[in-house]
N, C-alpha and C positions, 0 to 999 in steps of 0.2 A: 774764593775757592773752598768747597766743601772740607772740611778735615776729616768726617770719617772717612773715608779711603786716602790718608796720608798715615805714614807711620806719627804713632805718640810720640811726644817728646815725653820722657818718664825724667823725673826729677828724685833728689833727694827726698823732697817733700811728698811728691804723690805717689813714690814706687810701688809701699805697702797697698793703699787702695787701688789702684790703675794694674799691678801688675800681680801682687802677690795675692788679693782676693777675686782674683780674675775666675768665674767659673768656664772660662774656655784656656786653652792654652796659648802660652804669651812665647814670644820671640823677642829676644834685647839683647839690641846692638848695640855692644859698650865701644864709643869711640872719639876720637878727637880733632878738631879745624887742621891740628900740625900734622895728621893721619895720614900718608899716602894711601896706602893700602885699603886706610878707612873710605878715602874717596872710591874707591871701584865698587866698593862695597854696598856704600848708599843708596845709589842707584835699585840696585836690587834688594836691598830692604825695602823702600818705597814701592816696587814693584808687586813684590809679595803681599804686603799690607795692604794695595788695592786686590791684590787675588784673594788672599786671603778673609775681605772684610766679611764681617759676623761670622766668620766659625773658625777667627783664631785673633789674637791683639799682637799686632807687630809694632815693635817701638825701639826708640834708642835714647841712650841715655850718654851724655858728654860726659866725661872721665874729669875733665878738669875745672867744670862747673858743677859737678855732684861728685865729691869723691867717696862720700861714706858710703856710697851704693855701691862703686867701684871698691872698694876697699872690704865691705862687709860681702863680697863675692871673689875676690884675692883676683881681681884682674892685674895681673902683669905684665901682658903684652895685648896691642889692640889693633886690629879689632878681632872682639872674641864679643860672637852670643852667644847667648844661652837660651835654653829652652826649659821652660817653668810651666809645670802639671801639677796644679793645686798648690801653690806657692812655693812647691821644691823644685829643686833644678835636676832635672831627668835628662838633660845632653846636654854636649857644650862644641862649637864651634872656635877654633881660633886662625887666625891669619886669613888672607883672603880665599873664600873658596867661590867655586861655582852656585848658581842658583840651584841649580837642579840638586846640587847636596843639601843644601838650607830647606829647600822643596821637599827634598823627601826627611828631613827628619820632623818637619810642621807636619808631614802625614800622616807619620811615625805616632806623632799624639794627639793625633784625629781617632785613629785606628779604634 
C-alpha cells in the first residue's frame, strides 16, 4: 500500500522534521486506540490526507505513545488537531467534528 496518500504517523521523534519544518501546512490529529470519538474521526483524517496529498501533510500523532508532543501542545482532551503554518499553530480543532469543518480550515491555510 503506497503511504504517501495515508495520513503520517508523526512521532515524538520525527514531529520537529515531518511536521514543524513542513514548508506546506500540516494537520495533526492528536488521538488514542481508547478514543471513541477518535475513531469517527480517523476515518476522515485519512480521507483528507489522500485529498489533500502534496499541497498539505495530514498526520496523527498517539497521545499515549508520544506524550511529549501531546504535552508540549497541552492536549487535554482528544481528539483535537491542529493546524501548523510554518511550525506554529494557526487553528485548532477539538472533539469530533465534521469533515467539511477540518476541510475548510486546511483551506484556510492554502489561501
Amino acid at each position: 500500500m503506497p503511504t504517501n496518500n495515508m495520513a503520517l504517523e508523526f512521532t515524538d521523534s520525527n514531529f520537529e522534521e515531518l511536521a514543524l519544518k513542513s514548508d506546506k501546512p500540516v494537520m495533526v490529529d492528536f488521538w488514542a486506540e481508547w478514543c471513541g470519538p477518535c475513531r469517527m474521526v480517523g476515518p476522515v483524517v485519512e480521507e483528507l490526507a489522500k485529498e489533500y496529498d502534496g499541497k498539505a501533510v495530514v498526520g496523527k500523532v498517539n497521545v499515549d505513545s508520544n506524550p511529549q508532543t501531546a504535552m508540549k501542545y497541552g492536549i487535554r482532551s482528544i481528539p483535537t488537531i491542529l493546524f501548523l503554518k510554518n511550525g506554529e499553530v494557526v487553528d485548532r480543532s477539538v472533539g469530533a467534528v465534521p469533515k467539511s469543518q477540518l476541510a475548510g480550515k486546511l483551506d484556510g491555510q492554502l489561501a
